[in-house]
C-alpha positions as CSV (number, residue, x, y, z in Angstrom):
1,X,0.0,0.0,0.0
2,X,1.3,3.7,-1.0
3,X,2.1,6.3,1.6
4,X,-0.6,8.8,2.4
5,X,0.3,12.4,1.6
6,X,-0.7,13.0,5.2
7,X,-0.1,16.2,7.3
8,X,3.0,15.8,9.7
9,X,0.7,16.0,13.0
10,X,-2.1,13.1,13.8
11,X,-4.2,16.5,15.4
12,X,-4.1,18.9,12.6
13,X,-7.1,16.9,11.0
14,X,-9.1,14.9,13.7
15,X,-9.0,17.2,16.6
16,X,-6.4,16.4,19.5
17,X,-8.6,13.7,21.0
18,X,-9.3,11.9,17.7
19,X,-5.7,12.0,16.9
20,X,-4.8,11.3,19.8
21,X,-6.5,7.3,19.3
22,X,-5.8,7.5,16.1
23,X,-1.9,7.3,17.6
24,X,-2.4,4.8,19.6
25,X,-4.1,2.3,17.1
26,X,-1.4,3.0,15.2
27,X,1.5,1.9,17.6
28,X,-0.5,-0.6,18.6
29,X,-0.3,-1.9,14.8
30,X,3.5,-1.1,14.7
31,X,3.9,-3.6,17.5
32,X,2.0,-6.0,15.9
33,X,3.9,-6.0,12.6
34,X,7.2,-6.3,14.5
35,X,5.6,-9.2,17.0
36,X,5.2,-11.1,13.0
37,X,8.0,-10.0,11.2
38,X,10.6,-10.0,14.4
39,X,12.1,-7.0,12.9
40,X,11.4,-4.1,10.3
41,X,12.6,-1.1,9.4
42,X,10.9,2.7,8.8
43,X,10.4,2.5,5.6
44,X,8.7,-1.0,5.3
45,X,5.9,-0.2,8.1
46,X,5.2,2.7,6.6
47,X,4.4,1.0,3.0
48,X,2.8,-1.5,5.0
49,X,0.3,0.7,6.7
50,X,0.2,3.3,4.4
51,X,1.2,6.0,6.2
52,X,4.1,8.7,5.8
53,X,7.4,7.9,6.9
54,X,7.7,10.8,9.2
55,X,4.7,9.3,11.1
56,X,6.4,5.9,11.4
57,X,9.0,7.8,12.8
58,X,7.3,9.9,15.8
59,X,5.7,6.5,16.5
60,X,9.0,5.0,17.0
61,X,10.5,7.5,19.3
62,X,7.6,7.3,21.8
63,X,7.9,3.7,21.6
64,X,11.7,3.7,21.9
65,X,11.5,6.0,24.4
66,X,9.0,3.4,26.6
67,X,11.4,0.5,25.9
68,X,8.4,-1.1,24.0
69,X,10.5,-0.8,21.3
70,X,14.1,-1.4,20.5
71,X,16.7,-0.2,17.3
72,X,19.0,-2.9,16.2
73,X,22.3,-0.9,15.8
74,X,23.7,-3.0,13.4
75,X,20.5,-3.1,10.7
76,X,18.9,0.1,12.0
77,X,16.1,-1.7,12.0
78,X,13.4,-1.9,14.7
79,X,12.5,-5.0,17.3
80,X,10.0,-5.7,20.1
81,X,11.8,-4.2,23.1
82,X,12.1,-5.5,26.9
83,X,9.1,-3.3,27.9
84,X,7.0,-5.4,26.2
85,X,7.9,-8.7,28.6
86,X,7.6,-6.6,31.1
87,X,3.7,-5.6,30.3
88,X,3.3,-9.7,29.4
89,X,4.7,-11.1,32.5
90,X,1.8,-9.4,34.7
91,X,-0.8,-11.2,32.5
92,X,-0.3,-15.2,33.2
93,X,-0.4,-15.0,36.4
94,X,-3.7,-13.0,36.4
95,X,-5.2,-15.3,34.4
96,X,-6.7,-18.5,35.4
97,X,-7.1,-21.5,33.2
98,X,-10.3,-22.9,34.7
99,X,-11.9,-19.5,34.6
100,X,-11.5,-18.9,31.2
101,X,-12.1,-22.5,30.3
102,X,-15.5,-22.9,32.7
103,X,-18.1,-21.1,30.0
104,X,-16.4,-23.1,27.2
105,X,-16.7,-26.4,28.8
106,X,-20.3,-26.0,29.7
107,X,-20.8,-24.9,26.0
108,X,-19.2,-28.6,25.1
109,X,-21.1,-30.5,27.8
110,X,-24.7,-28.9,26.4
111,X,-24.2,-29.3,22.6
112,X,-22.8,-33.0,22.7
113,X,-24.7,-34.4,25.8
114,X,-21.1,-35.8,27.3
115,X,-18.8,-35.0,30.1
116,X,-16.4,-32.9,29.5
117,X,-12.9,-32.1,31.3
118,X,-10.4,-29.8,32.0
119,X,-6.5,-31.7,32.4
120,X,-3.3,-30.5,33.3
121,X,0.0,-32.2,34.1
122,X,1.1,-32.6,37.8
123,X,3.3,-34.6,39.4
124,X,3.9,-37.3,36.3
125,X,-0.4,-37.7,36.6
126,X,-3.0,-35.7,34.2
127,X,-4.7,-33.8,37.3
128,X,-8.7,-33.3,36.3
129,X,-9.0,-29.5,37.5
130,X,-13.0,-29.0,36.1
131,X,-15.5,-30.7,35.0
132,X,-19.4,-30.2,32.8
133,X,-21.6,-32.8,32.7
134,X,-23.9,-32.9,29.7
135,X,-27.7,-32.8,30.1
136,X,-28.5,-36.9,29.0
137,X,-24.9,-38.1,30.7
138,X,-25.4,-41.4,32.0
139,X,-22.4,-41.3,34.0
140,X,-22.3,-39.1,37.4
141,X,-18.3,-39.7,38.8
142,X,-16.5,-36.6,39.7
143,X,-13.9,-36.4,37.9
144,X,-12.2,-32.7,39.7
145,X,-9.1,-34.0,42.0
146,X,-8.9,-37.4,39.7
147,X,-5.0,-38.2,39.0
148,X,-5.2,-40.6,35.7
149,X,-2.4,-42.0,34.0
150,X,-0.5,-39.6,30.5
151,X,-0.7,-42.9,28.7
152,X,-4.2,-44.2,29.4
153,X,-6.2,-41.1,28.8
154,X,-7.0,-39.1,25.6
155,X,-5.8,-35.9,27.9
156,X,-2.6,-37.4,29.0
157,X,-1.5,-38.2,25.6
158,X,-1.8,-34.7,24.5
159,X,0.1,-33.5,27.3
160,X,2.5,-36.6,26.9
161,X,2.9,-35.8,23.2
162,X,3.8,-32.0,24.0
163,X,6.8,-33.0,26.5
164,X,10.3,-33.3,25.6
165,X,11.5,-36.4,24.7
166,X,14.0,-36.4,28.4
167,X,10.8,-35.7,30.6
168,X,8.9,-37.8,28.5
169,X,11.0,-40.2,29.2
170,X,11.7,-39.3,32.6
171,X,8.1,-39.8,33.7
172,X,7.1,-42.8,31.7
173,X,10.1,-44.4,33.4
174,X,8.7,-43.3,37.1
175,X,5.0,-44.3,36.6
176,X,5.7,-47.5,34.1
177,X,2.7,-48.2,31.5
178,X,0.7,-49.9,33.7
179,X,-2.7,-52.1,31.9
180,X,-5.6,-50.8,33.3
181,X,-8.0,-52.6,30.7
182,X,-6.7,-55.3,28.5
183,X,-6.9,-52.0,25.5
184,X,-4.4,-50.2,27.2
185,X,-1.0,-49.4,25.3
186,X,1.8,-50.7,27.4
187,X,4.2,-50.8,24.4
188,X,6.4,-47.9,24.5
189,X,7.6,-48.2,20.9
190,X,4.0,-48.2,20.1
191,X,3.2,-45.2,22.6
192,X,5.7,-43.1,20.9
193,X,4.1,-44.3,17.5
194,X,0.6,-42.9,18.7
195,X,1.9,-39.6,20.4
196,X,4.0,-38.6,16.6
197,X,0.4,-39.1,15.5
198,X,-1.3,-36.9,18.1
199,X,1.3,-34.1,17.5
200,X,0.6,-34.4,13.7
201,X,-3.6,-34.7,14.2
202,X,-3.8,-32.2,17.1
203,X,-5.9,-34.4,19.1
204,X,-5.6,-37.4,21.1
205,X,-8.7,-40.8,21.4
206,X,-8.8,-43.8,23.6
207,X,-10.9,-46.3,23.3
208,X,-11.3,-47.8,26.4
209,X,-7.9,-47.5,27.3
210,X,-8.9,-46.4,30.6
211,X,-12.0,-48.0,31.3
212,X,-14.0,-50.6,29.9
213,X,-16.6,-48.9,28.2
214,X,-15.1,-45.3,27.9
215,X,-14.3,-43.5,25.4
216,X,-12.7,-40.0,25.3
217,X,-11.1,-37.4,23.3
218,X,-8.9,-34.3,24.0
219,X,-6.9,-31.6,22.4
220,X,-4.6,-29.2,23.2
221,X,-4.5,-26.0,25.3
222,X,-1.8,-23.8,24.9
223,X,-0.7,-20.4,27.1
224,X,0.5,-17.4,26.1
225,X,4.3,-18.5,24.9
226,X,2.6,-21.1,22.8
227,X,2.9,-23.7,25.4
228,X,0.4,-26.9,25.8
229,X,-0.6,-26.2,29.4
230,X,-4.2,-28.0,29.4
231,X,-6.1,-30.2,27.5
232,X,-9.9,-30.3,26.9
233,X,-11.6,-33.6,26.7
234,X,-15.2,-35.3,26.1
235,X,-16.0,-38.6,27.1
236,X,-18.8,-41.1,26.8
237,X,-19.7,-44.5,26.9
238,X,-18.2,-46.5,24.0
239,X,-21.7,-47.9,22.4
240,X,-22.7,-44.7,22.1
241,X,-19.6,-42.2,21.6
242,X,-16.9,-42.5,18.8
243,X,-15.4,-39.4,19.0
244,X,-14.2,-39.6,14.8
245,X,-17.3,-40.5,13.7
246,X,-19.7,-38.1,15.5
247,X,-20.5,-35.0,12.7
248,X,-18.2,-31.8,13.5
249,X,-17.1,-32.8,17.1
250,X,-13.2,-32.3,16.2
251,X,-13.7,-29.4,14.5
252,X,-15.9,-27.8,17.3
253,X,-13.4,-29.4,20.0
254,X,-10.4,-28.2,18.6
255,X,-11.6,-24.4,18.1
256,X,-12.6,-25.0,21.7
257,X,-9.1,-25.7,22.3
258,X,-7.9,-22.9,20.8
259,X,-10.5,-20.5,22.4
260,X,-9.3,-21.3,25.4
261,X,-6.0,-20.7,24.3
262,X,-6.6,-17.1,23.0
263,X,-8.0,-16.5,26.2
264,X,-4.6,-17.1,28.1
265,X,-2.8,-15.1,25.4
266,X,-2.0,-17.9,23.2
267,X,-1.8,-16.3,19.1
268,X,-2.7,-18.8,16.9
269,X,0.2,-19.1,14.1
């Protein structure tokens, strides 16, 4: 996109309080093309949001002069600066996962009539931290408080499959791949087989792995530095619920997934 032949203050058109948002929508899109690109210089923001370079300029002093912004000496170009962590390191802890999780649950629950859970790894166990139960769910076990095994449960093998392969193998070394139905993968060649796979898919089933007549899926929740810290999953009773043959349920569960995700800060790439 061209420059604007604008005039040199954001005021002389809009009025000082006009301008004055105008100015900070447009920082606010600065930061955001340097959070994608990682760096750029005057001359490409300007082109990119069609301003004058001039304009770009001012913008980068104020920022500079905040730290939100930082000039690579070397290119002259312009990066994120440390003012920016600074800002994100008050949000995580601020934010909590089963609040911003609760109302999307409860939305899962209702429109598929199955339990649905909220996962996340403690202590070498996937730790159930909430829990909706859907309208016709046969089932009535509290789930909340539940340590179940990473390699039994649809939600432990999503947060199994987003390990490291040291603490992967660090905690399936500690807990073993104990049977708890005669399903159960206690192969860890064929583990590691099915957790490439749930990496690839984005999502994790068992099929009464678990439990005899349970079945279950999950995907991924991530935080705001793109980590899996959660995992969503529904379950229901195996005559009834195949999770990859029930009409849109991935497709709804994963952009549950990543709703939640958004929520914690998570930017979908």
């Amino acid at each position: 996109m061209a420059p604007k032949n604008e005039p040199e203050s954001d005021t002389d058109v809009e009025g000082g309080q006009s301008g004055g948002v105008q100015s900070v929508e447009r920082a606010l899109t600065v930061l955001e093309i340097l959070a994608r690109e990682g760096h750029a210089g005057v001359s490409e923001i300007a082109e990119e949001m069609g301003i004058h370079k001039s304009t770009v300029s001012r913008l980068m002093g104020s920022l500079v002069s905040r730290g939100m912004v930082h000039q690579n000496s070397d290119r002259g170009k312009y990066e994120l600066g440390f003012g920016i962590l600074r800002l994100a390191s008050s949000i995580p802890g601020r934010l909590s996962l089963v609040h911003e999780a609760r109302p999307v649950l409860e939305s899962l629950a209702e429109e598929f009539k199955e339990t649905v859970n909220l996962a996340v790894l403690r202590s070498n166990y996937a730790v159930n931290v909430d829990q909706a139960m859907g309208p016709s769910t046969l089932a009535t076990y509290d789930w909340v408080g539940s340590l179940t095994p990473l390699h039994a449960t649809s939600s432990g093998k999503v947060l199994l499959a987003a390990l490291g392969a040291d603490e992967r193998d660090r905690i399936l070394k500690e807990t073993g791949l104990k049977a708890r139905t005669a399903k159960t993968i206690t192969s860890r060649k064929e583990l590691d087989e099915q957790l490439l796979e749930v990496g690839a898919k984005g999502y994790a089933v068992v099929r009464e792995e678990f439990e005899i007549g349970l079945n279950a899926v999950a995907v991924p929740v991530y935080n705001h530095q793109g980590e899996v810290t959660g995992a969503i999953s529904i379950s229901g009773p195996a005559f009834r619920f195949d999770p990859e043959k029930i009409p849109g349920l991935l497709e709804t569960l994963t952009e549950a997934g990543l709703k939640v995700s958004a929520n914690m800060g998570y930017t979908r790439r």
